[in-house]
Backbone bond lengths (Angstrom), bond angles and torsions (degrees), N, CA, C in turn:
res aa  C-N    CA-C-N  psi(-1)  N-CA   C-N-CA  omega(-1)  CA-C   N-CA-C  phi
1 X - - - 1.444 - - 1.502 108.07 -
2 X 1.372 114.29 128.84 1.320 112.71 169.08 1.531 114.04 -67.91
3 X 1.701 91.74 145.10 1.575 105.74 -177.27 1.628 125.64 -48.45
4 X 1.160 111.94 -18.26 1.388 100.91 179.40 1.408 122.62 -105.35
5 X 1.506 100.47 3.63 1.348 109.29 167.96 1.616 118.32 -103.47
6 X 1.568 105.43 -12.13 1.407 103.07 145.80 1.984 131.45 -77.81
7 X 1.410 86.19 -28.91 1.466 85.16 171.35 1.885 120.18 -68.60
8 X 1.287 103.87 -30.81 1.455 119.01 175.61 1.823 114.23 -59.13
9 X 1.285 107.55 -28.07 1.454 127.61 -169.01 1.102 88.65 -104.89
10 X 1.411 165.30 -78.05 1.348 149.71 -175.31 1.471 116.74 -55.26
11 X 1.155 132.05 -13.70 1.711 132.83 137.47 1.622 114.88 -61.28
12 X 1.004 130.02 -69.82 1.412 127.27 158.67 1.176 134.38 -8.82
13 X 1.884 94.61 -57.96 1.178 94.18 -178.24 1.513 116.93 -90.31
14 X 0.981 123.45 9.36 1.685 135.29 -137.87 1.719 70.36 -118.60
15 X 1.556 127.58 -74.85 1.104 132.92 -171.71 1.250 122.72 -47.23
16 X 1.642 138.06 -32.77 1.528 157.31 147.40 1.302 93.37 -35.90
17 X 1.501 124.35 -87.01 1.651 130.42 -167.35 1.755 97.54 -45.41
18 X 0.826 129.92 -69.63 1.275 120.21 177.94 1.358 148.04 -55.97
19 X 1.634 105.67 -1.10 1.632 138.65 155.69 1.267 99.49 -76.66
20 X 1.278 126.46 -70.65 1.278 121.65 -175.12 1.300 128.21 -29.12
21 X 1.478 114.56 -73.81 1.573 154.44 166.10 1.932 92.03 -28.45
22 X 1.089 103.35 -52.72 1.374 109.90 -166.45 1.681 108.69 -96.28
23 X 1.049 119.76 7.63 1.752 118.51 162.41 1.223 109.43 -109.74
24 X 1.836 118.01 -30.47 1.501 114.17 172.85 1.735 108.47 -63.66
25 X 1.442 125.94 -11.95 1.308 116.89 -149.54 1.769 93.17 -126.00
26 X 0.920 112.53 8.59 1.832 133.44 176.61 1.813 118.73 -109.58
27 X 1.149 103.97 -5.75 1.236 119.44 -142.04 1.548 84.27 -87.70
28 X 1.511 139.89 144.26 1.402 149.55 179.40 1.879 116.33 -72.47
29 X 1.116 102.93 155.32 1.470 87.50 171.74 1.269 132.22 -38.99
30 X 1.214 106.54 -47.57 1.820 143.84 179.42 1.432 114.65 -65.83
31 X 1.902 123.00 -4.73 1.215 108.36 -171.72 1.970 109.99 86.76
32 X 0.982 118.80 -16.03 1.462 121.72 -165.61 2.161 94.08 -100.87
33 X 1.238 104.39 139.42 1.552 124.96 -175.54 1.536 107.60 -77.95
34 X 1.386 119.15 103.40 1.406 119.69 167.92 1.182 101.15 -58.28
35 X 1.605 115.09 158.24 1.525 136.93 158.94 1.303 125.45 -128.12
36 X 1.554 106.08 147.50 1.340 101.80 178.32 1.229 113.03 140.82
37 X 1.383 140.41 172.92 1.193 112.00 149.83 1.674 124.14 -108.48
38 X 1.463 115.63 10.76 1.405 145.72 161.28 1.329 89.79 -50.90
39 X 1.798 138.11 -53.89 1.324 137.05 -142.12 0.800 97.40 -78.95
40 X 1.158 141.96 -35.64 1.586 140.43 -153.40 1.378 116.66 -86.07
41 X 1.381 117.51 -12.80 1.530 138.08 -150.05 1.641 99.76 -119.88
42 X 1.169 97.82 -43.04 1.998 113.26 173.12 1.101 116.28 -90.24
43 X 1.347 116.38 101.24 1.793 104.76 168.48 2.069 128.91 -74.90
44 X 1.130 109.74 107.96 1.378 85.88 -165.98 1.473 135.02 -36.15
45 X 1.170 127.67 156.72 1.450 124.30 -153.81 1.537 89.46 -129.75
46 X 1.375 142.27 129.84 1.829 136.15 173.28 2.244 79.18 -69.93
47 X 1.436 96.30 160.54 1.116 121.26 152.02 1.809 125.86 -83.35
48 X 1.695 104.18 115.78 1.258 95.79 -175.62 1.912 110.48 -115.21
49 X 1.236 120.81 125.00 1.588 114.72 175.07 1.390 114.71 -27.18
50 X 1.532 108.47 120.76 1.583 112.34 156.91 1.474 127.61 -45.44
51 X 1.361 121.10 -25.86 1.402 139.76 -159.15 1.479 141.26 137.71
52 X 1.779 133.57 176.57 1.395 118.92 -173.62 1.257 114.23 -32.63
53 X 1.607 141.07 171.14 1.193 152.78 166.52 1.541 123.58 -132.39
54 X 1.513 112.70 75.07 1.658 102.99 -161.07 1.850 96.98 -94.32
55 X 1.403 92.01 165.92 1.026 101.50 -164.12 1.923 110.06 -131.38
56 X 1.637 114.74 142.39 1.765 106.33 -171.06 1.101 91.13 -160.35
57 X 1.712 105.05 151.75 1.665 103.68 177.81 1.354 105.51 -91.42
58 X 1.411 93.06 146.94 1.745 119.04 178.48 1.367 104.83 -52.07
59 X 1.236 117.68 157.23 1.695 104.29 177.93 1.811 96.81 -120.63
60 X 1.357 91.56 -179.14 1.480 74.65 -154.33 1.599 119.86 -92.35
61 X 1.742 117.43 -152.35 1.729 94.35 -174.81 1.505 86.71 -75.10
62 X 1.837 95.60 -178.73 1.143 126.19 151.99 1.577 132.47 -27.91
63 X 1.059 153.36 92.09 1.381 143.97 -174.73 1.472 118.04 102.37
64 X 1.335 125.78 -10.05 1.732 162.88 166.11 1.551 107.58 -78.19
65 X 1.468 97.02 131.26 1.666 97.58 163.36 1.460 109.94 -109.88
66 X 1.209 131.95 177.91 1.647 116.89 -179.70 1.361 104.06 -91.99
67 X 1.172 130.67 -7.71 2.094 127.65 -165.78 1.927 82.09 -141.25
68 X 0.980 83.27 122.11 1.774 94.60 150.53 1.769 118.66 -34.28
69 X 1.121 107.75 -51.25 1.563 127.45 -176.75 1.314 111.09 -109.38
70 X 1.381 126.69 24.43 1.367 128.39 178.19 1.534 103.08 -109.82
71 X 1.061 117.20 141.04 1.383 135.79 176.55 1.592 130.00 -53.81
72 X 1.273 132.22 114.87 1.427 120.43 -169.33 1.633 120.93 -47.23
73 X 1.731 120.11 151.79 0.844 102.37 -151.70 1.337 106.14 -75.87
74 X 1.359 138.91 -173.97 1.286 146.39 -149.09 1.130 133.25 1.50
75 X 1.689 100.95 57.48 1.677 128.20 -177.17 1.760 85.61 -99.59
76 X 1.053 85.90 140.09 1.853 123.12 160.59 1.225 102.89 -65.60
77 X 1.731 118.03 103.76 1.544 85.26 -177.36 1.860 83.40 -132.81
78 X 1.753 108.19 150.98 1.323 105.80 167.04 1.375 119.26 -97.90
79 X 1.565 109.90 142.22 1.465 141.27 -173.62 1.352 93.13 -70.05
80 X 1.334 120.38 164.14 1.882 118.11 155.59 1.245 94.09 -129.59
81 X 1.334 100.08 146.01 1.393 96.48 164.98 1.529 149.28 -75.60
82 X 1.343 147.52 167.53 1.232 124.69 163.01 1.163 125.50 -65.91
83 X 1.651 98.88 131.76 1.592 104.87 157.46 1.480 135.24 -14.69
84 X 1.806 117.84 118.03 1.197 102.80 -161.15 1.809 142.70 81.82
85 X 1.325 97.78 -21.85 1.496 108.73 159.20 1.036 139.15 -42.71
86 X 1.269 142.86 165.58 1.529 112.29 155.02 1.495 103.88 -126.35
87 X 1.350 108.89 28.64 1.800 113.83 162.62 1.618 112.32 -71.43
88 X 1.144 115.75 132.20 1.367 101.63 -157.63 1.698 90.77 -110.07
89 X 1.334 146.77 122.91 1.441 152.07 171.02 1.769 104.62 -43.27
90 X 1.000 117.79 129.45 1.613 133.24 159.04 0.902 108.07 -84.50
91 X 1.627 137.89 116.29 1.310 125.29 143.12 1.709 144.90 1.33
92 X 0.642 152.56 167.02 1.450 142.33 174.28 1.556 114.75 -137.07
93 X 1.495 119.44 79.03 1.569 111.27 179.73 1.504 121.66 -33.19
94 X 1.243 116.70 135.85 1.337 124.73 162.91 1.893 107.27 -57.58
95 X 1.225 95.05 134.44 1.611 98.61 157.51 1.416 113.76 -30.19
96 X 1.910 98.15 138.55 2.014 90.13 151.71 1.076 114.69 -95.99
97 X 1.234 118.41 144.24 1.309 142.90 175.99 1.675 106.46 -48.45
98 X 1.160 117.45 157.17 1.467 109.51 -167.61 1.596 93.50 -96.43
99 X 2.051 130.13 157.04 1.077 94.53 178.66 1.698 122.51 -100.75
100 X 1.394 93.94 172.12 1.752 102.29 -177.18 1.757 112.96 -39.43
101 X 1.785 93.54 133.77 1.460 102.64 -178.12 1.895 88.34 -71.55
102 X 1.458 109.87 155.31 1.489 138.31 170.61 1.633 99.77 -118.09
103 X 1.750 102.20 104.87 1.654 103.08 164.07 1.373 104.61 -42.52
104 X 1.391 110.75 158.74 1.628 104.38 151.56 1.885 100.99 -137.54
105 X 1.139 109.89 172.67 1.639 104.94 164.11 1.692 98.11 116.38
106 X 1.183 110.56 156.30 1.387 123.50 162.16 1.858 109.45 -27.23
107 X 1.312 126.91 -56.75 1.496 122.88 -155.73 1.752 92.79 -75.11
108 X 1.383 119.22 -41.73 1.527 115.18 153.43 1.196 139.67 38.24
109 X 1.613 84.25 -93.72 0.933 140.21 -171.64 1.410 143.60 -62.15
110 X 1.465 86.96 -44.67 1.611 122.58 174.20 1.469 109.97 -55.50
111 X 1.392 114.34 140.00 1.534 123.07 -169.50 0.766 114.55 119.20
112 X 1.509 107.18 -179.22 1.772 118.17 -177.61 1.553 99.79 -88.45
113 X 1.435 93.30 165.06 1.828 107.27 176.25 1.251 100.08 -139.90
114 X 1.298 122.64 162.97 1.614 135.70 143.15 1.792 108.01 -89.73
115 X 1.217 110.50 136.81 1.717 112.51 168.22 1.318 75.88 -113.24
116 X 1.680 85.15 157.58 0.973 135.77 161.90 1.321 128.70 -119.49
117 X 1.322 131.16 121.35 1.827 114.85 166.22 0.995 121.41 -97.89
118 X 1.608 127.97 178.13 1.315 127.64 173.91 1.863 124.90 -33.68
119 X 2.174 79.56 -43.34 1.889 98.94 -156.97 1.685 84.80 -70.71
120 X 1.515 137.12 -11.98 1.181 124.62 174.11 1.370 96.13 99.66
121 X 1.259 152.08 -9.87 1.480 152.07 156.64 1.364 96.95 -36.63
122 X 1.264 112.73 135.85 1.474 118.58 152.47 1.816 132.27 -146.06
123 X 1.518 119.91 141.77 1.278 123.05 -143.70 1.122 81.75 -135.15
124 X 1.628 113.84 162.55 1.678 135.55 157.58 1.346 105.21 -67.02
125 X 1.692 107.94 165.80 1.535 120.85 -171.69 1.406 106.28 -172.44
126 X 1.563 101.14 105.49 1.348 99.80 -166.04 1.575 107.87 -100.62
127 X 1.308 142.16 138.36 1.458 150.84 -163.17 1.434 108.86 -123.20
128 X 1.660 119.09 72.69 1.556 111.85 -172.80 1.511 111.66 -72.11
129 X 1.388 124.78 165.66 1.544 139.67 175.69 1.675 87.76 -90.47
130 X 1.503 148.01 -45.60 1.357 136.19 172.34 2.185 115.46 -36.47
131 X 1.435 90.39 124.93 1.469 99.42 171.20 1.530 121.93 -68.78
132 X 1.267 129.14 132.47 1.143 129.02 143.42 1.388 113.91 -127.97
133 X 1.711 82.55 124.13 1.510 91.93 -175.93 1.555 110.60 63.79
134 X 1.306 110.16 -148.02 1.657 118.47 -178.21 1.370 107.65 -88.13
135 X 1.359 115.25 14.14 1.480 96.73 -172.61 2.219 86.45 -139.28
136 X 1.526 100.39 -152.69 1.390 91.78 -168.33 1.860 91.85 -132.15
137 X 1.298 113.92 -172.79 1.781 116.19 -159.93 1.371 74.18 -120.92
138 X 1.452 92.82 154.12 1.046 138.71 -177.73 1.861 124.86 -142.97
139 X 1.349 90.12 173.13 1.578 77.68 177.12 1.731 103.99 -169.14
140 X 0.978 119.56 150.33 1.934 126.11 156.53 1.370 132.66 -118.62
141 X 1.170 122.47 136.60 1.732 101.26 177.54 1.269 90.19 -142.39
142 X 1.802 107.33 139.74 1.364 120.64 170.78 1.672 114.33 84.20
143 X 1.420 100.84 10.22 1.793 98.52 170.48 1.604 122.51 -84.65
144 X 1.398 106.08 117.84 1.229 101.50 179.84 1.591 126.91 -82.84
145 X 1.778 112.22 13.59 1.147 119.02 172.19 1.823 102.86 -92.50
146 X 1.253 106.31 113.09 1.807 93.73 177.79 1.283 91.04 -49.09
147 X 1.427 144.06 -120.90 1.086 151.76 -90.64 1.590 106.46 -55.66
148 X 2.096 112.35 -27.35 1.212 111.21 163.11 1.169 115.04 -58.00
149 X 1.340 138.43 -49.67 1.159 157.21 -124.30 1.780 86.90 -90.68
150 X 0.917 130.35 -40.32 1.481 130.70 -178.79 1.160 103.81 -80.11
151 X 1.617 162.62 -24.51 1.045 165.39 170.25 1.799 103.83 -5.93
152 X 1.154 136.17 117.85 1.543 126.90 161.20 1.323 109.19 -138.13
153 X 1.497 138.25 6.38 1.217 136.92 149.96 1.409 116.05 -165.99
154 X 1.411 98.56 -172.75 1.584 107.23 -164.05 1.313 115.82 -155.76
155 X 1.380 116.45 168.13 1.569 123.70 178.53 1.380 125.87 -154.16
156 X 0.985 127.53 146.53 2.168 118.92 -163.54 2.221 72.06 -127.05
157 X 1.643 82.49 122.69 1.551 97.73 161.01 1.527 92.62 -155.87
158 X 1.978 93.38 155.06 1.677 97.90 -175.77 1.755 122.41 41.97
159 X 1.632 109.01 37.90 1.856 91.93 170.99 1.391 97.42 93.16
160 X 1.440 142.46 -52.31 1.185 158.32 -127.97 1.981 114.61 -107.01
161 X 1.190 129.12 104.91 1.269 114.44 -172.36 1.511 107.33 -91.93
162 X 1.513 130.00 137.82 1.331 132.87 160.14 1.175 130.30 -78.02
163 X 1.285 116.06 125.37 2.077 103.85 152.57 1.385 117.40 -110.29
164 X 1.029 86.18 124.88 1.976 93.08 169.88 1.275 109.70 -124.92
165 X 1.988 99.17 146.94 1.220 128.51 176.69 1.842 98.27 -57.63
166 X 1.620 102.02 174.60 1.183 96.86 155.13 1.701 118.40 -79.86
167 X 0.902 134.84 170.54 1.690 139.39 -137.59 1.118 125.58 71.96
168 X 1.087 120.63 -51.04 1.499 144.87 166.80 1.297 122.47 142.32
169 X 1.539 120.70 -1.31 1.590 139.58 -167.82 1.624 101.22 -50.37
170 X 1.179 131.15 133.51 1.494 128.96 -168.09 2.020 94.88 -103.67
171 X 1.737 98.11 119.93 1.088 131.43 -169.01 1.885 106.43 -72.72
172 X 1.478 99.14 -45.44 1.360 110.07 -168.09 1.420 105.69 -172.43
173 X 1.454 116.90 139.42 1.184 136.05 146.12 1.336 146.60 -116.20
174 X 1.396 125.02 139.62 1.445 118.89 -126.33 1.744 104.04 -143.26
175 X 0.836 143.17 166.97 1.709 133.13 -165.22 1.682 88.27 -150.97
176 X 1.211 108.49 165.00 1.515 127.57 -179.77 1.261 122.29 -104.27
177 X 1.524 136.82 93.96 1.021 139.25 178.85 1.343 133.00 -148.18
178 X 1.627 123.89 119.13 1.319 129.03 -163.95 1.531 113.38 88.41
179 X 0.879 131.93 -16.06 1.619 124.26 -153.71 1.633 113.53 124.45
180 X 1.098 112.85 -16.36 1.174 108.41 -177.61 2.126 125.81 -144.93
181 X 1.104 130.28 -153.25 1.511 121.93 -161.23 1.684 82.22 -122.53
182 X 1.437 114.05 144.31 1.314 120.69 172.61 1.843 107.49 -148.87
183 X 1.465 106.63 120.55 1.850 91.30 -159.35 1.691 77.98 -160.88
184 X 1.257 92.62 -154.53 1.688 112.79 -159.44 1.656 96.99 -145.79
185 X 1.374 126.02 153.94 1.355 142.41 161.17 1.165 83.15 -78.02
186 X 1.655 94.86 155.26 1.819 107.92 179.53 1.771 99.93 -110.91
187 X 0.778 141.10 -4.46 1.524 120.12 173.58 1.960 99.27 -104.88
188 X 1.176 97.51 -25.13 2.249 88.42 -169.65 1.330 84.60 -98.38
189 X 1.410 145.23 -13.13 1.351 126.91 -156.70 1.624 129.28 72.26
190 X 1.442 107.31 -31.57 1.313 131.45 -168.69 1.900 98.95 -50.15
191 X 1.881 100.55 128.44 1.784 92.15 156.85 1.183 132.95 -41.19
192 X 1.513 106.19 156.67 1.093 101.98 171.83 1.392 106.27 -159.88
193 X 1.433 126.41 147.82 1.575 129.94 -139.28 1.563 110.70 -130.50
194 X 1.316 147.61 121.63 1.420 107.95 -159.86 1.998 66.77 -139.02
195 X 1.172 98.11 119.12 2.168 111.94 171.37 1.741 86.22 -108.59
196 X 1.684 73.64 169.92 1.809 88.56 179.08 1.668 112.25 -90.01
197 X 0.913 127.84 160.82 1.319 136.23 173.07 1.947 127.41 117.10
């Protein structure tokens, strides 16, 4: 045989053995022939779990309850017990109510009051939103403390509500608390209480 047709046949055959070698060693877990030339480079790997897998129901959207007849979420809700038990059910308090907002500020303010003084006398006190001057009108009827009794306007500065005589001499000053005006006459010192009504 000429040489290059033996050399042609020892490539051949060299190339056969090395198909082989290389489909037994390609071959899938399963017996089945990867392809590609990605395959040859990747050895298959089995898939193994990252770890536990717990599992919870989603809750639901925003503004949604999950049951038609199921209770909003983070409602207090009471269980009963089974029939025959002797677990006995607790009540379930209602929520407290959050408490009442208290306006504060000059508009407040505005309205009638009852004062009160120490001696326990008590007169109307009217607190208009109308300006006079830099300050606002006012009014009293039926106070048997003069210096109340002169009251013709007023002013809320710093937290603090004013009454002034006419001149401008400040009658009383009064602070905001609970629902109502709690202050002092300014010449006797004496409390003085201003509730709504």
């Amino acid at each position: 045989m000429p040489r290059q047709v033996l050399s042609s046949l020892a490539v051949l055959a060299l190339a056969a053995g090395l198909g082989a070698c290389s489909s037994s060693r390609l071959d899938g877990p399963r017996g089945r022939a990867l392809a590609g030339p990605q395959a040859a480079l990747e050895p298959a790997v089995p898939a193994v779990p990252s770890g536990a897998v717990t599992a919870s129901p989603l809750a639901p959207p925003p503004g949604a309850t999950a049951a038609p007849d199921a209770p909003p979420l983070g409602a207090d809700v009471a269980v009963a017990a089974p029939p025959g038990s002797n677990i006995i059910a607790e009540p379930v308090a209602p929520p407290v109510p959050p408490p009442p907002v208290v306006a504060t500020g000059r508009s407040a303010v505005v309205g009638s009051w009852t004062a009160r003084d120490a001696a326990g006398a008590s007169c109307k006190v009217s607190l208009s939103s109308a300006p006079a001057l830099d300050l606002y009108k006012a009014s009293a009827a039926g106070c048997a403390n003069k210096d109340l009794a002169k009251v013709t306007a007023w002013d809320y500065r710093d937290g603090e509500v004013y009454l002034y005589q006419a001149g401008g001499t400040v009658a009383a000053r009064l602070r905001q608390g609970g629902g109502q005006l709690d202050g002092a006459l300014t010449k006797s010192g004496a409390s003085l209480a201003l509730v709504r009504g």
